[in-house]
Predicted model as a PDB file, atoms N, CA, C, CB and O in Angstrom, pLDDT in the B-factor column:
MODEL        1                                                                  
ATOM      1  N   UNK A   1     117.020  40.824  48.550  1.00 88.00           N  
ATOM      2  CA  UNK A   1     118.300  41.503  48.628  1.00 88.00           C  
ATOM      3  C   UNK A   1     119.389  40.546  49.150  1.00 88.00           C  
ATOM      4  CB  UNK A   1     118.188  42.745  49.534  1.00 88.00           C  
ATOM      5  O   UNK A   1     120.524  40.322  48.730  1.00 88.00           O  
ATOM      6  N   UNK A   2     118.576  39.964  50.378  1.00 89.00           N  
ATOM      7  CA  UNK A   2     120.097  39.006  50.542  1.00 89.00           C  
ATOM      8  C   UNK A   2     120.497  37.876  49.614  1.00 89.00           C  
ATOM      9  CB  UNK A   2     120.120  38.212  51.915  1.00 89.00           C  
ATOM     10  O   UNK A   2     121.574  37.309  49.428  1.00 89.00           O  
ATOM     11  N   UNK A   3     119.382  37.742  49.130  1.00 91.00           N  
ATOM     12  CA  UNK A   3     119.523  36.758  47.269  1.00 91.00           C  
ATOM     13  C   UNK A   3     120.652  36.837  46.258  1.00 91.00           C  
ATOM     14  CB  UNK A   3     118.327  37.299  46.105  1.00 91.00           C  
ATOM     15  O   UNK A   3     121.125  35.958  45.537  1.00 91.00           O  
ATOM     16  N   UNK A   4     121.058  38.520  46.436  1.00 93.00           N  
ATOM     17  CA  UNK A   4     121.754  39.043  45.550  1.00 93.00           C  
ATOM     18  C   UNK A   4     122.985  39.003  46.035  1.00 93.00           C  
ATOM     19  CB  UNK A   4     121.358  40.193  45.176  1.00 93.00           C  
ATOM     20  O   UNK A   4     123.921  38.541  45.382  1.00 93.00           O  
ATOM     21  N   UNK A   5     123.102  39.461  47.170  1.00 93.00           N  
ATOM     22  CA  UNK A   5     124.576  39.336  48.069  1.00 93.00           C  
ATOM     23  C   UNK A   5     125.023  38.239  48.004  1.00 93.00           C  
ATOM     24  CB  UNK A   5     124.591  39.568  49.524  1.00 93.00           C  
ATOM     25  O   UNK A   5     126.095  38.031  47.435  1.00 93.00           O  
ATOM     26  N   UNK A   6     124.190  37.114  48.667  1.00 93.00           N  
ATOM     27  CA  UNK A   6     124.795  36.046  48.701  1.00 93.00           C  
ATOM     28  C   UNK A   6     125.438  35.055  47.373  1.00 93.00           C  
ATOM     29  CB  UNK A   6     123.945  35.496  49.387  1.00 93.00           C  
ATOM     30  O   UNK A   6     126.327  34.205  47.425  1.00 93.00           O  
ATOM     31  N   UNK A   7     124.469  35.615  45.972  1.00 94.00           N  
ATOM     32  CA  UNK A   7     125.155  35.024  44.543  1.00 94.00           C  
ATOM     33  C   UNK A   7     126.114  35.997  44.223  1.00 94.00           C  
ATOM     34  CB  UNK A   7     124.106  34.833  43.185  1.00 94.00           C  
ATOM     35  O   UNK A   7     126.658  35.668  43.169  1.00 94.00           O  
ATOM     36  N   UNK A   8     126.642  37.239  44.745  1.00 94.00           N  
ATOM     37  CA  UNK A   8     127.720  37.718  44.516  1.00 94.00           C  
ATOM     38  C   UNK A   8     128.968  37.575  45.445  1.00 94.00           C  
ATOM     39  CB  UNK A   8     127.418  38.817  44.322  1.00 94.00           C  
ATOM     40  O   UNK A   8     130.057  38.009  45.071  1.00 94.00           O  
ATOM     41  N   UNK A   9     128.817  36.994  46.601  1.00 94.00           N  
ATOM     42  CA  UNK A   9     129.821  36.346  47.457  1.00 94.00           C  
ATOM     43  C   UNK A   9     130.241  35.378  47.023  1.00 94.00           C  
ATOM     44  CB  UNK A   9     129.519  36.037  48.584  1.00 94.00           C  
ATOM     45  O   UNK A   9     131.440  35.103  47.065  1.00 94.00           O  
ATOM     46  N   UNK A  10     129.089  34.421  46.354  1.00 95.00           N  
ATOM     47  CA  UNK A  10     129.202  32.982  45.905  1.00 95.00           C  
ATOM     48  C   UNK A  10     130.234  33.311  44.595  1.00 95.00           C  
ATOM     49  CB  UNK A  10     127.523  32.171  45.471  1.00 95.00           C  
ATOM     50  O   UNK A  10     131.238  32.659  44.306  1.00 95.00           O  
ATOM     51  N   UNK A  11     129.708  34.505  43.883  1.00 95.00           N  
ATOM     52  CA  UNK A  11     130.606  34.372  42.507  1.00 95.00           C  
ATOM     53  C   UNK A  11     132.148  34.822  42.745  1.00 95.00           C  
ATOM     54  CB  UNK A  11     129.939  35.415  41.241  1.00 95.00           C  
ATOM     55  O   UNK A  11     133.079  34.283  42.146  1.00 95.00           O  
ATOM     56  N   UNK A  12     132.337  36.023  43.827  1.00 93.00           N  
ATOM     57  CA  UNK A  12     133.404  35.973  43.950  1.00 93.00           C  
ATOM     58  C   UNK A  12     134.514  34.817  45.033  1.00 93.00           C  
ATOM     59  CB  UNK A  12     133.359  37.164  44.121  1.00 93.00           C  
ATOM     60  O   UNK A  12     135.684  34.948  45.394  1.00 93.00           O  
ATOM     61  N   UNK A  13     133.861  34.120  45.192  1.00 94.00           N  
ATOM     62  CA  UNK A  13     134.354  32.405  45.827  1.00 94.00           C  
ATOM     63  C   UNK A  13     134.723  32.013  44.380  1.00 94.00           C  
ATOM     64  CB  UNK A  13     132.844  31.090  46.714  1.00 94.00           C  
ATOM     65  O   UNK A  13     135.870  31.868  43.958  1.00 94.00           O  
ATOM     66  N   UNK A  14     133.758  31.888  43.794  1.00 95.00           N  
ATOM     67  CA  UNK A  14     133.861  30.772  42.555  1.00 95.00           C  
ATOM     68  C   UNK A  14     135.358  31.057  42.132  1.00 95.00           C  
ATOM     69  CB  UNK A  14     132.631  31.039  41.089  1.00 95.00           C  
ATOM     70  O   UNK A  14     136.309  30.292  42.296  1.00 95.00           O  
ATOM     71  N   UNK A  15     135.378  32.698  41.379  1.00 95.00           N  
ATOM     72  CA  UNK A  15     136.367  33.464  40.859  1.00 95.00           C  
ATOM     73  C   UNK A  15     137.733  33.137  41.551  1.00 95.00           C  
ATOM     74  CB  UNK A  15     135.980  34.887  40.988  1.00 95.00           C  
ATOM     75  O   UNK A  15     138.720  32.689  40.966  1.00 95.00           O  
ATOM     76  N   UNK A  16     137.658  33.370  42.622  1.00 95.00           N  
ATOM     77  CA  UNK A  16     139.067  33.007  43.760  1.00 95.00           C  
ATOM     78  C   UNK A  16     139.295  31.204  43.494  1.00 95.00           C  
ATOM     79  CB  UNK A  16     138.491  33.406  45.984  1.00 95.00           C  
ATOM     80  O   UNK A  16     140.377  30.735  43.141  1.00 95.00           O  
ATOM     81  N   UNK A  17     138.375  30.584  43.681  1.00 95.00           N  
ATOM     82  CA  UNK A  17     138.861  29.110  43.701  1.00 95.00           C  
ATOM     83  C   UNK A  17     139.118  28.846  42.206  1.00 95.00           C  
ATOM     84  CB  UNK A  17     137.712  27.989  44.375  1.00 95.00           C  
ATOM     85  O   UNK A  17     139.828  27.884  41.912  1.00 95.00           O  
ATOM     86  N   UNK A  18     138.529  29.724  41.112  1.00 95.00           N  
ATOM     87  CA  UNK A  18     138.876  29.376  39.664  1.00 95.00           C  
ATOM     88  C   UNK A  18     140.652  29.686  39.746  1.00 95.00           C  
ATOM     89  CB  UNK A  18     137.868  30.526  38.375  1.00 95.00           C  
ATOM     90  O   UNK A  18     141.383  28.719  39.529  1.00 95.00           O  
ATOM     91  N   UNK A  19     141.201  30.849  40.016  1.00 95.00           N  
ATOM     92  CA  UNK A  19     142.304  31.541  40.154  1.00 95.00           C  
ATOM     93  C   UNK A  19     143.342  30.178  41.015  1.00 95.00           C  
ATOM     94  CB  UNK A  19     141.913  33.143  41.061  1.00 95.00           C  
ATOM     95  O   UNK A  19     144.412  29.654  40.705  1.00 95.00           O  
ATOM     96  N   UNK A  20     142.638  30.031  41.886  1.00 94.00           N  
ATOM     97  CA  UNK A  20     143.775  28.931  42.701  1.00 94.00           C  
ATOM     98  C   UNK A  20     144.193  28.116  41.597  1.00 94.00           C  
ATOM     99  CB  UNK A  20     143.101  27.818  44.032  1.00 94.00           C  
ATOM    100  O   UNK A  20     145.391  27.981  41.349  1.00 94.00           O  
ATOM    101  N   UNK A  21     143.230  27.521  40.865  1.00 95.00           N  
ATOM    102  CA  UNK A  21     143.043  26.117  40.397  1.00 95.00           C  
ATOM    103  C   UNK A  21     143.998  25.707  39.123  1.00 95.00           C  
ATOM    104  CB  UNK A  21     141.490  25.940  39.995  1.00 95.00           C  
ATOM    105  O   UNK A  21     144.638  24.744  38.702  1.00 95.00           O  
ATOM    106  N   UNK A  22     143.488  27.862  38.588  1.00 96.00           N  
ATOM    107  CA  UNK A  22     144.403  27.780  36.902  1.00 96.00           C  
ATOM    108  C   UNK A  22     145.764  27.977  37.409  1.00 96.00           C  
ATOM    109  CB  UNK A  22     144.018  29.235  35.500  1.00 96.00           C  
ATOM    110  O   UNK A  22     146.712  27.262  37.082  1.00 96.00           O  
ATOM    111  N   UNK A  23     145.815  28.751  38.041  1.00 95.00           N  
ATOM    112  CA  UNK A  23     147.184  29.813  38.345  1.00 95.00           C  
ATOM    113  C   UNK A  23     147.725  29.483  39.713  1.00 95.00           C  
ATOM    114  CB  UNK A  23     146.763  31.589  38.376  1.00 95.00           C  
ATOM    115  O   UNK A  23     148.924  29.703  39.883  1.00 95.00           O  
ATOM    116  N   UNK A  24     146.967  28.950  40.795  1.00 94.00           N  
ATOM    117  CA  UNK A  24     147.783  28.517  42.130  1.00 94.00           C  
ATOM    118  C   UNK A  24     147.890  29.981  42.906  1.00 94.00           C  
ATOM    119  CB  UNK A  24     149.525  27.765  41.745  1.00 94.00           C  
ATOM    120  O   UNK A  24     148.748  30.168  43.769  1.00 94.00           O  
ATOM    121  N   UNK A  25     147.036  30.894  42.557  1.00 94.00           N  
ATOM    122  CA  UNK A  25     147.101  32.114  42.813  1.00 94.00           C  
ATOM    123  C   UNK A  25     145.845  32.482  44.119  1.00 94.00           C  
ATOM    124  CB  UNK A  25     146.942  32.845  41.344  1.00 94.00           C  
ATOM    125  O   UNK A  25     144.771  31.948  43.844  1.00 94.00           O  
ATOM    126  N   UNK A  26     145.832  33.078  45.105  1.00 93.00           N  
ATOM    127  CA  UNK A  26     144.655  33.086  46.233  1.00 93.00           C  
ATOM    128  C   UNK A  26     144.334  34.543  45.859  1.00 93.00           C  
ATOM    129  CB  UNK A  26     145.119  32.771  48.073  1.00 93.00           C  
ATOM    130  O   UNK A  26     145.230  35.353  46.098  1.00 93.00           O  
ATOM    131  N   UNK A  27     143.029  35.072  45.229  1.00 93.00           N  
ATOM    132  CA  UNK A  27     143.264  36.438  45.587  1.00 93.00           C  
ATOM    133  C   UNK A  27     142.503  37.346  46.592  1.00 93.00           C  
ATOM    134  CB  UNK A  27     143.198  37.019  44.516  1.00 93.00           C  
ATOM    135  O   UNK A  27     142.410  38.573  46.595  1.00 93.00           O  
ATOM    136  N   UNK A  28     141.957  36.380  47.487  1.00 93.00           N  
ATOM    137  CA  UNK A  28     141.579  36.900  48.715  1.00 93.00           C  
ATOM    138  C   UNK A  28     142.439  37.225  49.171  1.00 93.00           C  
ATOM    139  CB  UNK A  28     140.992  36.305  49.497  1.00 93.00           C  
ATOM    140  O   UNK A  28     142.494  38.384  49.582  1.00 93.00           O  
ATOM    141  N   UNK A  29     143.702  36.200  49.339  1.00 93.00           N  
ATOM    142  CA  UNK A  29     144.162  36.108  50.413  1.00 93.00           C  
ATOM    143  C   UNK A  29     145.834  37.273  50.148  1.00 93.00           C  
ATOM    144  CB  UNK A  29     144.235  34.308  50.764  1.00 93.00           C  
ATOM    145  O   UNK A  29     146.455  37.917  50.993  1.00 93.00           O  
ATOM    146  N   UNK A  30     146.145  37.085  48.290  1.00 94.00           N  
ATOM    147  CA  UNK A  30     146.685  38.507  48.728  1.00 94.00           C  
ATOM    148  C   UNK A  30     146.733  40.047  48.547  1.00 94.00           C  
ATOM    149  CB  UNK A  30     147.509  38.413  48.630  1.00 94.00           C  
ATOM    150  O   UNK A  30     147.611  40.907  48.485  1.00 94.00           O  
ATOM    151  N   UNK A  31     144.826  39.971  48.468  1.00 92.00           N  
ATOM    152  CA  UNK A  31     144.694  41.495  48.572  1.00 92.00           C  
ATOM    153  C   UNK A  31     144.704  42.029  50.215  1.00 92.00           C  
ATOM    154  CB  UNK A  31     143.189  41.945  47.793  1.00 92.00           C  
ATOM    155  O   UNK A  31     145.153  43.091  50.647  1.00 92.00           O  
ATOM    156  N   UNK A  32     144.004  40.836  51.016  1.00 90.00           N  
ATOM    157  CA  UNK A  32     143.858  40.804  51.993  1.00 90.00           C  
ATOM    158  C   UNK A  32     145.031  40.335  53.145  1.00 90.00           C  
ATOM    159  CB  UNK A  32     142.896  40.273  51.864  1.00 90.00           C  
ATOM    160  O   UNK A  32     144.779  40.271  54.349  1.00 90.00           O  
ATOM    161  N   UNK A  33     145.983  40.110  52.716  1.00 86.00           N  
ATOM    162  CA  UNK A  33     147.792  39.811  53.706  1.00 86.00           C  
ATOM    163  C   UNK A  33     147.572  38.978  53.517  1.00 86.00           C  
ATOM    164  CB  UNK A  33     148.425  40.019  55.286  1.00 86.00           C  
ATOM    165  O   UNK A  33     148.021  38.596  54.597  1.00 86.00           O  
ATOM    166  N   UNK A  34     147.144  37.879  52.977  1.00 88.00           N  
ATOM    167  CA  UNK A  34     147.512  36.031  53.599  1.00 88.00           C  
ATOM    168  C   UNK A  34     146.152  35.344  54.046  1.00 88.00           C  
ATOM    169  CB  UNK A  34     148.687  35.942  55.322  1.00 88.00           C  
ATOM    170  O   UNK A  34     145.155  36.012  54.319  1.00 88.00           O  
ATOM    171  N   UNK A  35     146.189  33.938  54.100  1.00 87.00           N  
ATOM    172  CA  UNK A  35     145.118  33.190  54.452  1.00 87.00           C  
ATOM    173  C   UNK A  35     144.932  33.380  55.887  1.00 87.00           C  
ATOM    174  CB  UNK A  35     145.274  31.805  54.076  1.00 87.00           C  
ATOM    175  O   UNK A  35     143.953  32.950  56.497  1.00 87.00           O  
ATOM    176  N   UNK A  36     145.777  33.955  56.350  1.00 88.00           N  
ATOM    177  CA  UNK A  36     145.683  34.061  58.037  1.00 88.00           C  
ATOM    178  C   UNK A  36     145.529  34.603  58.353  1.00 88.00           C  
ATOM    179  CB  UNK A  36     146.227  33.963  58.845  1.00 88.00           C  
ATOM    180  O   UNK A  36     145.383  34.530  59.573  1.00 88.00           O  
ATOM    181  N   UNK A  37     145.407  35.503  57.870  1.00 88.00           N  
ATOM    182  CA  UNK A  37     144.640  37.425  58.187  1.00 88.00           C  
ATOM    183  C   UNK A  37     143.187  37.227  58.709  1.00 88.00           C  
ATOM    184  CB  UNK A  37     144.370  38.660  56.369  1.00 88.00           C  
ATOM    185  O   UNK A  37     142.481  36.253  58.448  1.00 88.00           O  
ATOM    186  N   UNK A  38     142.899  38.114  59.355  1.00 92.00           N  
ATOM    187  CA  UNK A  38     141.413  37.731  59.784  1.00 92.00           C  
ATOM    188  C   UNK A  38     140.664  38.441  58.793  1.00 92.00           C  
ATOM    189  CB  UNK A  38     140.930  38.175  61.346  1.00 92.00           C  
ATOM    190  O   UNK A  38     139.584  37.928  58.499  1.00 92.00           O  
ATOM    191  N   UNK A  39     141.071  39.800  58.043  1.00 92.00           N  
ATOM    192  CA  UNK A  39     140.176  39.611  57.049  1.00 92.00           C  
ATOM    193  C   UNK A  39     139.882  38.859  56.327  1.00 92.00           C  
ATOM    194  CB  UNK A  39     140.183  40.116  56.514  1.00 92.00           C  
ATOM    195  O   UNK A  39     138.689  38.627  56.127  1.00 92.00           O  
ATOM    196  N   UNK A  40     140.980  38.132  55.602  1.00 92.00           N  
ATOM    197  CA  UNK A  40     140.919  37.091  54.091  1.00 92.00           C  
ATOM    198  C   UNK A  40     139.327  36.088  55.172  1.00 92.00           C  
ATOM    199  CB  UNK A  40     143.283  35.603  53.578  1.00 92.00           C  
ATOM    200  O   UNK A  40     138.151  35.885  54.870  1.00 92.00           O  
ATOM    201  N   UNK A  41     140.173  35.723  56.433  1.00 93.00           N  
ATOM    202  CA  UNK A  41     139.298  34.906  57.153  1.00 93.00           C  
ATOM    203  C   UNK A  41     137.727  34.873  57.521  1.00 93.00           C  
ATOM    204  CB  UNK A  41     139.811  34.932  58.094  1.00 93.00           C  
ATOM    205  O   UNK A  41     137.103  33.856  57.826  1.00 93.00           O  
ATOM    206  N   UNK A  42     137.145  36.340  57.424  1.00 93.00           N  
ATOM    207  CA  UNK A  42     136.005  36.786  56.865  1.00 93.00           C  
ATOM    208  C   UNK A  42     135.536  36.432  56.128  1.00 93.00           C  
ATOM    209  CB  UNK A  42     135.917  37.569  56.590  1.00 93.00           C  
ATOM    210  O   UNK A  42     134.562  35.688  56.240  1.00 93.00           O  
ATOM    211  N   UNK A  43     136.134  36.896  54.831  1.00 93.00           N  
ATOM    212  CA  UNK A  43     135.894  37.167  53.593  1.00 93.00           C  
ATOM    213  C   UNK A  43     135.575  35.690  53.059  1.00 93.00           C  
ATOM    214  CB  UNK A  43     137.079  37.964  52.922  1.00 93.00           C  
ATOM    215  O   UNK A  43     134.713  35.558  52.190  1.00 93.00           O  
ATOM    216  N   UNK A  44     136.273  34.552  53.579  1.00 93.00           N  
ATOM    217  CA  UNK A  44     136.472  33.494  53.552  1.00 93.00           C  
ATOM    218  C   UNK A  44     134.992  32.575  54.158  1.00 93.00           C  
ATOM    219  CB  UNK A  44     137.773  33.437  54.227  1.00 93.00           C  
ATOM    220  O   UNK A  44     134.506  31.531  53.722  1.00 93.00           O  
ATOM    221  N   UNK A  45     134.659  33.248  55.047  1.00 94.00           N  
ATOM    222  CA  UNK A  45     133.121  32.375  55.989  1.00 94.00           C  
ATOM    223  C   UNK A  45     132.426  33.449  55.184  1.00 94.00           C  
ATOM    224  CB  UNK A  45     132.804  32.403  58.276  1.00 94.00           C  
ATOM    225  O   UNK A  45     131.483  32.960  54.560  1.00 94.00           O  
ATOM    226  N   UNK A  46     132.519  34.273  55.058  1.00 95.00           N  
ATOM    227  CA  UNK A  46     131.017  34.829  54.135  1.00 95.00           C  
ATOM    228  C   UNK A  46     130.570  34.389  53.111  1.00 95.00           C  
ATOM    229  CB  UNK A  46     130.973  36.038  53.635  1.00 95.00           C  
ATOM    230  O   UNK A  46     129.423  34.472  52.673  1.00 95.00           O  
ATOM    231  N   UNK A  47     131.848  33.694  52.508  1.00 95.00           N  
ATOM    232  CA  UNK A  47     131.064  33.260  51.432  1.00 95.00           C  
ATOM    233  C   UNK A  47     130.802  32.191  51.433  1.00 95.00           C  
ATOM    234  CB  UNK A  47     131.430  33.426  50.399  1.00 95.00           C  
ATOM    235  O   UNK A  47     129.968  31.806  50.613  1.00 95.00           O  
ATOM    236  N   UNK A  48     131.396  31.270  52.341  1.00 95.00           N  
ATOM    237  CA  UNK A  48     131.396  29.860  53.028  1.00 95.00           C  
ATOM    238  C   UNK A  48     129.468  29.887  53.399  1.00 95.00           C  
ATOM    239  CB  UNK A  48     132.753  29.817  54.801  1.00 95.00           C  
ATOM    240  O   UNK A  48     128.673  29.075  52.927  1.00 95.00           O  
ATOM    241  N   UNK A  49     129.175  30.840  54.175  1.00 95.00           N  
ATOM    242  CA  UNK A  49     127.519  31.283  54.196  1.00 95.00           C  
ATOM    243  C   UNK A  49     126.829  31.318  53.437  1.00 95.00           C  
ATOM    244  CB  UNK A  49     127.148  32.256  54.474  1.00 95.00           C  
ATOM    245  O   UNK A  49     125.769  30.698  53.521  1.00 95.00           O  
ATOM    246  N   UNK A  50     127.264  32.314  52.027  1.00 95.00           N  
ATOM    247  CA  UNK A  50     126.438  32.974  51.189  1.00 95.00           C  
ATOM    248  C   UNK A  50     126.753  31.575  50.231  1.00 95.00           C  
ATOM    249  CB  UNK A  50     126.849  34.720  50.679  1.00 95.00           C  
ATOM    250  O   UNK A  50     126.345  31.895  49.115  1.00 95.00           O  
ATOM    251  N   UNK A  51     127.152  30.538  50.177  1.00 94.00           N  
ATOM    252  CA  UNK A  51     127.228  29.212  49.373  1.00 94.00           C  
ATOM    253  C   UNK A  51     125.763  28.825  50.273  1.00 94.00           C  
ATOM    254  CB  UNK A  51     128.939  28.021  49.580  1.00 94.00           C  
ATOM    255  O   UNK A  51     124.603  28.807  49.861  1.00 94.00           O  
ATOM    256  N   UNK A  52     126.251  28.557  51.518  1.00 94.00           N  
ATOM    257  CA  UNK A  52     125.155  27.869  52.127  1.00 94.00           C  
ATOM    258  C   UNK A  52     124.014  28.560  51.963  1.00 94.00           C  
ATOM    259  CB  UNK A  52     125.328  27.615  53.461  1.00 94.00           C  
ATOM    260  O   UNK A  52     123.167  27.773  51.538  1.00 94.00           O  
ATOM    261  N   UNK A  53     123.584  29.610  52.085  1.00 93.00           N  
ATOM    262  CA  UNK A  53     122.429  30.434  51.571  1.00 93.00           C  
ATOM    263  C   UNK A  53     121.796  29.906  50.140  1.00 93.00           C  
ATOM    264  CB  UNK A  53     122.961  31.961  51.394  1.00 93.00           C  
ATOM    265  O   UNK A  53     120.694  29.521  49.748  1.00 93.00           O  
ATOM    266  N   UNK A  54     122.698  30.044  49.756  1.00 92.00           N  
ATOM    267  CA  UNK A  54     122.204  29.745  47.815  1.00 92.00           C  
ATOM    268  C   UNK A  54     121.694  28.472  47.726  1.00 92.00           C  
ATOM    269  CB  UNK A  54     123.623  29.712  46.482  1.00 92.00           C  
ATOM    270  O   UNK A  54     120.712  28.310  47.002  1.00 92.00           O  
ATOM    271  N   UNK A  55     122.203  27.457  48.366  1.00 92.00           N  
ATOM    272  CA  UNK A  55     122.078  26.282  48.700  1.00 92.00           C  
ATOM    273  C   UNK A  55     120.147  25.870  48.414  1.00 92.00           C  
ATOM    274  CB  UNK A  55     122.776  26.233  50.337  1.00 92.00           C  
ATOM    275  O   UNK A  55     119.592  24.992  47.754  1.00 92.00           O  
ATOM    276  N   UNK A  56     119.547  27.163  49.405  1.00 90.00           N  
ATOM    277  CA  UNK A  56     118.097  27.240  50.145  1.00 90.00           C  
ATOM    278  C   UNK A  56     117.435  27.591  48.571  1.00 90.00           C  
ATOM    279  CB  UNK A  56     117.853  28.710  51.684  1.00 90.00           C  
ATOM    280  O   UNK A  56     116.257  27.356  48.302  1.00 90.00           O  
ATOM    281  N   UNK A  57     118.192  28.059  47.814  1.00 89.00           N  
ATOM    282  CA  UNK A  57     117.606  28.787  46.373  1.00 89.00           C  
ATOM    283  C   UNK A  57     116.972  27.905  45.462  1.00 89.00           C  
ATOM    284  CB  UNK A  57     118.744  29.457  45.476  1.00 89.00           C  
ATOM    285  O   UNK A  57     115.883  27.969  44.893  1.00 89.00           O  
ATOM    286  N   UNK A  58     118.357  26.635  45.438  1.00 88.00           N  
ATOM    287  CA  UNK A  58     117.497  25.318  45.093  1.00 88.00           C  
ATOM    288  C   UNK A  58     116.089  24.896  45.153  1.00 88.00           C  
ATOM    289  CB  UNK A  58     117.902  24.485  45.734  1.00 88.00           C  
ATOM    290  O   UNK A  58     115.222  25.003  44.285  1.00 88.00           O  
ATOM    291  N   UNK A  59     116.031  24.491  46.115  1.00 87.00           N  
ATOM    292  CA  UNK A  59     114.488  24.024  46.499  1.00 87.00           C  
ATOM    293  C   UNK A  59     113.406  25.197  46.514  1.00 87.00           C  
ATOM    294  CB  UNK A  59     114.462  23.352  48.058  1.00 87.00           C  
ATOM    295  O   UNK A  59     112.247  24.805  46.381  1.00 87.00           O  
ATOM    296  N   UNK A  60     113.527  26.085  46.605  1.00 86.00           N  
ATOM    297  CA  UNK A  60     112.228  27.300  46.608  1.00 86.00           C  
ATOM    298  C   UNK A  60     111.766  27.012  45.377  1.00 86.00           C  
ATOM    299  CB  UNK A  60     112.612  29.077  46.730  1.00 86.00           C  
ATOM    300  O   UNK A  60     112.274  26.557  44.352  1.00 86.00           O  
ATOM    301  N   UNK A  61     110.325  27.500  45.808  1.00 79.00           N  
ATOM    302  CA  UNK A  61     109.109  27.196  44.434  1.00 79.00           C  
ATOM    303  C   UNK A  61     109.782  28.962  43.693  1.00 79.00           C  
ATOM    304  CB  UNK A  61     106.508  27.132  45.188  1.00 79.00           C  
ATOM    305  O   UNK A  61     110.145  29.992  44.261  1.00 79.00           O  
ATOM    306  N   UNK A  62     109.691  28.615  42.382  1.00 71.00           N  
ATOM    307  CA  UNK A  62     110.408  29.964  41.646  1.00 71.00           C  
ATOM    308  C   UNK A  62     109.029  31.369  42.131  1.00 71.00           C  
ATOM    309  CB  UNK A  62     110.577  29.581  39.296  1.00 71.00           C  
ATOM    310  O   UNK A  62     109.348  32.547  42.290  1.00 71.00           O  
ATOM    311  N   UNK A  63     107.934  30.978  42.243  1.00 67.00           N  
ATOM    312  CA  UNK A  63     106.862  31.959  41.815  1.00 67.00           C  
ATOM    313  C   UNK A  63     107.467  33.049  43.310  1.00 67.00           C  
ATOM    314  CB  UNK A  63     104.799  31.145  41.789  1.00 67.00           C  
ATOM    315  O   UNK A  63     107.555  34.277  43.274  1.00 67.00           O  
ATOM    316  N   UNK A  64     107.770  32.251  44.382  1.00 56.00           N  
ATOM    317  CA  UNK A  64     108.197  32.722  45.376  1.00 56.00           C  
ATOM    318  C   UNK A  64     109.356  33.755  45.136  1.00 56.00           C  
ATOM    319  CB  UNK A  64     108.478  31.701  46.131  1.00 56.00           C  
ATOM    320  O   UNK A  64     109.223  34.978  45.186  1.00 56.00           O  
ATOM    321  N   UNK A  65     110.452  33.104  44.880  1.00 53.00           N  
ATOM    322  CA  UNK A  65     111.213  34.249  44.023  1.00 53.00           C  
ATOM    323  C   UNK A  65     111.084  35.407  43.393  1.00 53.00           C  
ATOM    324  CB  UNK A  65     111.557  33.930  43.277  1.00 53.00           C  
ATOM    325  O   UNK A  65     111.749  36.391  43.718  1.00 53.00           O  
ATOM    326  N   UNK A  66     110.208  35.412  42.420  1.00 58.00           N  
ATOM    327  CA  UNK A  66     109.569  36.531  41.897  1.00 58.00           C  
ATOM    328  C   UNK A  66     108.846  37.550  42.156  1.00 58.00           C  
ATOM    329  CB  UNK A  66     109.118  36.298  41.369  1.00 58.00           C  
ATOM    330  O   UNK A  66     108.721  38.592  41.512  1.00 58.00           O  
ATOM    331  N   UNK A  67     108.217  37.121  43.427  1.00 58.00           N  
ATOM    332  CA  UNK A  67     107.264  37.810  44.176  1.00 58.00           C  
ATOM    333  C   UNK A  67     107.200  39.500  44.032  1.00 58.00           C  
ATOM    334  CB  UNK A  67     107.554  37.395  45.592  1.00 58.00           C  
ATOM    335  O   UNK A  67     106.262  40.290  43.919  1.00 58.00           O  
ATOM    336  N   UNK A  68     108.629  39.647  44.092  1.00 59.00           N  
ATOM    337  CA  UNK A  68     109.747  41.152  44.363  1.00 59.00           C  
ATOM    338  C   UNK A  68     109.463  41.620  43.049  1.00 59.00           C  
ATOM    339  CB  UNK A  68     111.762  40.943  44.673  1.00 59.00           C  
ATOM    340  O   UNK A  68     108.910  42.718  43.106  1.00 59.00           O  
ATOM    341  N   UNK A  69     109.648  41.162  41.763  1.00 60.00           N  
ATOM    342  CA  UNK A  69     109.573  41.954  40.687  1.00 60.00           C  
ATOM    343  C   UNK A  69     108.270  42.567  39.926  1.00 60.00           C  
ATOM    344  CB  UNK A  69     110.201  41.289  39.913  1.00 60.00           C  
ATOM    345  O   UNK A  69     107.139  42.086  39.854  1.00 60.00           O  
ATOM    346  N   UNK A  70     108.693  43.570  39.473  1.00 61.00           N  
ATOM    347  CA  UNK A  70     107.779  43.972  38.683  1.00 61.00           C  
ATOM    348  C   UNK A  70     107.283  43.346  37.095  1.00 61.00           C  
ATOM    349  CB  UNK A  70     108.188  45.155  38.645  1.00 61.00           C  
ATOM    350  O   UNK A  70     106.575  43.882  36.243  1.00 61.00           O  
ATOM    351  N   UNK A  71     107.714  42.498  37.096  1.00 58.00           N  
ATOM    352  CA  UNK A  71     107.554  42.050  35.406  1.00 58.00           C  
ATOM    353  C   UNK A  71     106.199  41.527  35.650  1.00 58.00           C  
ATOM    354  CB  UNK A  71     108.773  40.722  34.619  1.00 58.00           C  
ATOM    355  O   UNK A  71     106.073  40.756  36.601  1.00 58.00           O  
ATOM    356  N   UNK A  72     104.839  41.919  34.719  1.00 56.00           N  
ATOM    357  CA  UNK A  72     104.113  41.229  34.574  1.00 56.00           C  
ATOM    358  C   UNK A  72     103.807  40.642  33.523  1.00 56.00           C  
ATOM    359  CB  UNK A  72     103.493  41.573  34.934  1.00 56.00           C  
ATOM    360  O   UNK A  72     103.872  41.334  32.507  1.00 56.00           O  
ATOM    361  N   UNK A  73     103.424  39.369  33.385  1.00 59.00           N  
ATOM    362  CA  UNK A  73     102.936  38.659  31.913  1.00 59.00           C  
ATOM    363  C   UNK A  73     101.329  39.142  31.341  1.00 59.00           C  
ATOM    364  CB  UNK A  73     102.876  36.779  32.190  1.00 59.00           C  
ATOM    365  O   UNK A  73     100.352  38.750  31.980  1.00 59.00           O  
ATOM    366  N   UNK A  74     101.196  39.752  30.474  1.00 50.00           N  
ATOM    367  CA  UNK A  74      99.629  39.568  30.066  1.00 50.00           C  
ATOM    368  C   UNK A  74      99.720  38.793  29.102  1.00 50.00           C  
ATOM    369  CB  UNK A  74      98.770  40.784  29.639  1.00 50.00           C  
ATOM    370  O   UNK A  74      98.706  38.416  28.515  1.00 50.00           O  
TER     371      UNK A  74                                                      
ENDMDL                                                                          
END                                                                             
């Protein structure tokens, strides 16, 4: 579960820094008042985390990953 959170924090980072990049546009920062808001500022280390989290996703053996699902191969 936190697998999932953290690649959907990560995607909405991605999304926001795509937006800066095309458009010069923050949209954390103005759904949330500004870069200085302590929400945006949250919103901002969580995903700053949930990058670093994903990070750990890399290196895991995949079978580990899977562990959780139900798909079996016959």
């Amino acid at each position: 579960m936190l697998d999932k959170i953290s690649l959907i924090l990560v995607i909405i980072g991605a999304l926001n820094w795509g937006s800066i990049g095309l458009f010069q546009f923050d949209i954390v920062a103005w759904i949330c008042g500004g870069q200085a808001g302590i929400i945006s500022r949250i919103i901002y280390t969580l995903v700053a985390l949930a990058g670093i989290w994903c990070i750990s996703m890399l290196f895991r053996d995949r079978r580990e990953v899977e562990v959780g699902t139900d798909n079996t191969i016959e």
